[in-house]
N, C-alpha and C positions, 0 to 999 in steps of 0.2 A: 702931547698933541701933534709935533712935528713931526713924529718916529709913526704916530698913525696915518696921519695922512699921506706920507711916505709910503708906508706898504698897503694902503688903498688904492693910490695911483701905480705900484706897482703890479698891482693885481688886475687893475683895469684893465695896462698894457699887456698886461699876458691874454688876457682874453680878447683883444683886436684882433690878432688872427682867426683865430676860430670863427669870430664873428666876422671878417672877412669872406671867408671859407664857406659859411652860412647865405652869405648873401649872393654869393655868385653861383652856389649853386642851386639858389632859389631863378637868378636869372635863367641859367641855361638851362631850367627845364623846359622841356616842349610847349610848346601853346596847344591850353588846351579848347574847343568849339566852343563847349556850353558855358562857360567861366566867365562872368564881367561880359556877357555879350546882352545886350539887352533888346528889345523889340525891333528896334530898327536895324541892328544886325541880323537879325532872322529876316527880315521883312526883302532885306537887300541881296540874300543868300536866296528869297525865293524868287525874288526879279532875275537874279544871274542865270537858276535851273529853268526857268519860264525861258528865258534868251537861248537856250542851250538846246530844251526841246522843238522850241516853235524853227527858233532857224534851221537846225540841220534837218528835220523834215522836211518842211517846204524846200529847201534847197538839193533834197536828194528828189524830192518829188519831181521839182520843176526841172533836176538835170536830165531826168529819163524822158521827162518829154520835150527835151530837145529833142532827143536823139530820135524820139518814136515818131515826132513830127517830120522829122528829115534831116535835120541836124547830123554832123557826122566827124566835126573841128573838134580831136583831143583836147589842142591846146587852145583852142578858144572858150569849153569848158575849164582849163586849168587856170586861164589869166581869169575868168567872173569869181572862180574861189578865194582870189586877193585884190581883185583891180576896184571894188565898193570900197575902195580907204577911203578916198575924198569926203563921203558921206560921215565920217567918222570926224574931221578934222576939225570941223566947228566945234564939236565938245572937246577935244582936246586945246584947242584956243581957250576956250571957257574956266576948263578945270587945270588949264597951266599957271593959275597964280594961287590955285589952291596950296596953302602950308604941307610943306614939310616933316612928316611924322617917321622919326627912326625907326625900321623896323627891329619889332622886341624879339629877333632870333640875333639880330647883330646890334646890340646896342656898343660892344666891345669895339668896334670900329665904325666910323659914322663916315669915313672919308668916300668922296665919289669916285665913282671909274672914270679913268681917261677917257681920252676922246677917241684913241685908236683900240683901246678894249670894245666900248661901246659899237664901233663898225663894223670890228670881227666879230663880236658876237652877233648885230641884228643882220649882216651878211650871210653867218651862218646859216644861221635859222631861215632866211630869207630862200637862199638853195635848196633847205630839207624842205621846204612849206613848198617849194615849185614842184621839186617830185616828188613828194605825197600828193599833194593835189594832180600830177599827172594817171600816178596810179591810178588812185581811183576814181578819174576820168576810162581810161581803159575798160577798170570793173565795171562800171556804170553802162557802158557802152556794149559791151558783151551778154549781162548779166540782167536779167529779171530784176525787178526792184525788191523782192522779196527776198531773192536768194542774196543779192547782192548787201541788205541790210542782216541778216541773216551773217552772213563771215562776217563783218564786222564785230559784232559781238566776241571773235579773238582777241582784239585791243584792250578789252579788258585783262587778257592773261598775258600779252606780250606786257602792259604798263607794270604788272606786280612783278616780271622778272626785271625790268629795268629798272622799275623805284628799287628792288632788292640793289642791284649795283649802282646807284646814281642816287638816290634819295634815301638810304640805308634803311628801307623797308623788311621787314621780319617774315619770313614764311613759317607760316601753321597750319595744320591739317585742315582746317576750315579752308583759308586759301589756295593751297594745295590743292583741296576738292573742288576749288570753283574755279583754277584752272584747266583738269583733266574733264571736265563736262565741259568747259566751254570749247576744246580741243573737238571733242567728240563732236558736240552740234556742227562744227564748221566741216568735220570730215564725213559726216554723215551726206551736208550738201553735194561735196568734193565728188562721192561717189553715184549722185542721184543727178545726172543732169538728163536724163532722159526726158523727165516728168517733166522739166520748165514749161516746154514749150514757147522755148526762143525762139520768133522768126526770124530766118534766116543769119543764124548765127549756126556753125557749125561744131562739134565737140572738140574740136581742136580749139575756135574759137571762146568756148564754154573755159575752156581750163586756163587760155589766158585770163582770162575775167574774173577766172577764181584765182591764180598766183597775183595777179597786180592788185587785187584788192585783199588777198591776205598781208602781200609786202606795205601792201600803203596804211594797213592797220596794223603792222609791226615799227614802220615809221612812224606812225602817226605818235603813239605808246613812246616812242622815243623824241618825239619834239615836244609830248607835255610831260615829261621826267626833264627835261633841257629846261625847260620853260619856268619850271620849282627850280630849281639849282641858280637860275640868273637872277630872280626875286630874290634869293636868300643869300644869295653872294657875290652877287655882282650889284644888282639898282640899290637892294639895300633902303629904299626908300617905300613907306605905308601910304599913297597918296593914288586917288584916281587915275590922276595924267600919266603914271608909270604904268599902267592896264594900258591906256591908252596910245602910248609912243611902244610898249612892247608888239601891240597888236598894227601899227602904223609902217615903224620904219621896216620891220622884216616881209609885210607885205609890198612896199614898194618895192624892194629888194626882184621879191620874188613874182611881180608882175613882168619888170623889164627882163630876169630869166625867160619867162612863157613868151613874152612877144619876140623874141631874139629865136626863142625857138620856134613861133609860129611863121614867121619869116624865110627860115634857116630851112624846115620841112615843106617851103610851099603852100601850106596850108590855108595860106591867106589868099589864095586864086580860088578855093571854091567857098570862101563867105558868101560873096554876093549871091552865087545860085541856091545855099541855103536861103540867103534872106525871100529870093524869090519862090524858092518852093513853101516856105514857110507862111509868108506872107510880111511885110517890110516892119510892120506893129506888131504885129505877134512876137516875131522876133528880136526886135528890142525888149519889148517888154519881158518875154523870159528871161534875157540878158541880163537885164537893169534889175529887174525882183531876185534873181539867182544871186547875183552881188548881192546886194540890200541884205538877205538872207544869211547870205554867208557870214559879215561883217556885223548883223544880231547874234549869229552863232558865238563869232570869236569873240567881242564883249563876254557875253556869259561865262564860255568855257577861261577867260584871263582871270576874270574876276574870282573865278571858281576853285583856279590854281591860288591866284594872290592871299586869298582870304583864309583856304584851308589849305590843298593837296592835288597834286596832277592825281591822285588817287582817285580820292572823292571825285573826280572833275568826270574822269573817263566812265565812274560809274553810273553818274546822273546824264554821261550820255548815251547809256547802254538800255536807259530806261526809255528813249525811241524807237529800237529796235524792235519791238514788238509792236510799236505805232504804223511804223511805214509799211511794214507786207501787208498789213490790213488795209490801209489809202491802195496799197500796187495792186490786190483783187481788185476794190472800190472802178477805181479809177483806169488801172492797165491790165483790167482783166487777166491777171498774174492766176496759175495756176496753183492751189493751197493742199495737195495734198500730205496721205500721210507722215512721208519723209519729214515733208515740211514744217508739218504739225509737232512730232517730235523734235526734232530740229529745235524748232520755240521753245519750247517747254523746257528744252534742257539749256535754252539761253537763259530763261527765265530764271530756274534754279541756278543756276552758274550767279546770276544778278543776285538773287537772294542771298546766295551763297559769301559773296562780297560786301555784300549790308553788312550783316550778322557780322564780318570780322571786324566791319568797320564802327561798329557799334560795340565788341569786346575791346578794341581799341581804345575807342574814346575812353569809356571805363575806367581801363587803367590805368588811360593819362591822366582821366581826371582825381583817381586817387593818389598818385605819385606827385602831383600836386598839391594836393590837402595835404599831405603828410608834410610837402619841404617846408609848406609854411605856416604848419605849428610846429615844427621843428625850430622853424626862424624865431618866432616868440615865443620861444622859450627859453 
């Protein structure tokens, strides 16, 4: 009986490893969407897309009628795209005693970032967030609201080259295809600026409007790949308040940039004559709701990184871009034609075009999944 139990304990030990081996590569598979998410995770993924459409519209709406009202401060446009934190801060008091949840890409290391990691990084982002946001103040300022939502829909193809080197993203002929169509519709614009009918913008002026808002959608592509890489390896933590303090400290950050430069350029001698041309309430009020806007925008778009992908995140806010030229006829009598027409259409499929891999994706995470863990019990 002693010689048995003996080489049953010894057999057991040999298969520790294996089962070791099983189990951690059950951990470090990918997380998959559909998997253990239940109603209230769907429920909470369509409050982030709801946040993500409603603010960046309104917010790109009410930034053109700054400008069309009389408005003409780059950088007082650029401080209202970060300076609404405040509004943000009571939830974050709220949600800061909320627990602690390891996130399940790192459960291998649980330790927190220093305190000088934490500065350089919300610094960072802080500087990218001032000049994207100045870009496309620029775009915005130059550009028809149409044409100007219109090139954005490039950030979709600048995000899949940078998740490829920064979020180790895979290209396949599907996304492949729904970078060189979203290329086309943005150059299709590039070449048509006759038909805007910008007043008093000139085509010199026209093509700055289109490089600062191509570069600030190739920034932009690059502060939400930065934005996944700091959740999965730097905060490391599954909890509201980390949405919250990511979307908090690098706006403050990048407020005191804009005012430094609003100072620095002058800019701040012709506030007051805008407020008079505008009217003293009207112009608050654009002010005050363009913030407000902006900081529902970033909620959604954090949440949207946190929960799944800077991927996913830039697609469901591509799914605007075919909202706003329609409000800029509505509303700023924005000229629609054919160019422009095609132009959409081939945002649109470019957008489909990025579903569809996003949905062959899931797919086959979610089968690499099923496999490790009947593999595990077995």
């Amino acid at each position: 009986m002693g010689g048995a139990q003996e080489r049953q304990l010894h057999v057991i030990e040999a298969q520790e490893p294996n089962l070791a081996k099983d189990e951690a590569a059950v951990i470090n598979q990918p997380p998959v969407p559909t998997l253990k998410r239940g109603y209230k995770w769907w429920l909470l993924m369509a409050l982030y897309i709801f946040f993500v459409l409603l603010g960046q519209s309104i917010a790109t709406l009410l930034g053109r009628l700054y400008y069309n009202k009389g408005g003409n401060s780059k950088w007082m446009q650029t401080i209202v795209a970060t300076a609404g934190f405040p509004f943000v801060l009571p939830l974050l008091i709220y949600f800061s005693y909320e627990p602690s949840i390891p996130n399940y890409t790192n459960t291998a290391n649980k330790r927190s970032p220093s305190i000088i990691t934490l500065v350089l990084l919300y610094t960072s982002l802080g500087i990218f967030s001032a000049g994207d946001n100045l870009l496309y103040a620029y775009g915005l300022l130059y550009l028809p609201v149409s044409t100007y939502s219109l090139v954005c829909a490039t950030q979709l193809a600048f995000n899949a080259i940078f998740s490829y080197f920064i979020n180790s993203l895979k290209f396949t002929p599907v996304l492949l295809n729904s970078v060189i169509i979203l290329t086309i519709s943005a150059s299709l614009l590039a070449l048509h600026s006759e038909s805007d009918g910008s007043t008093g913008v000139t085509k010199a002026q026209y093509v700055i409007g289109f490089v600062c808002t191509l570069g600030a959608s190739a920034l932009f592509s690059l502060i939400l790949s930065l934005f996944q890489l700091s959740f999965e390896k730097v905060l490391k933590k599954k909890t509201f308040s980390v949405i919250l303090e990511m979307q908090i400290y690098p706006a403050i950050v990048a407020t005191c940039v804009c005012f430094v430069g609003l100072f620095a350029t002058g800019e701040w001698w012709s506030l007051k004559g805008e407020m008079e041309k505008i009217g003293g309430v009207s112009y608050v009020m654009i002010l005050v709701w363009t913030a407000v806007a902006w900081q529902v925008f970033c909620v959604g778009l954090l949440g949207l990184i946190f929960e799944v992908s800077s991927l996913f995140t830039n697609v469901i806010s591509t799914v605007s871009l075919p909202i706003v030229p329609v409000f800029g006829v509505i509303f700023f009598h924005d000229k629609m034609d054919g160019v422009k027409v095609v132009a959409l259409i081939l945002a649109i499929w470019g957008f489909i075009s990025y579903m569809y891999q996003n949905y062959l994706d899931d797919l086959k995470s979610k089968t690499t999944r099923t496999e490790a863990n009947e593999s595990s019990n077995t």
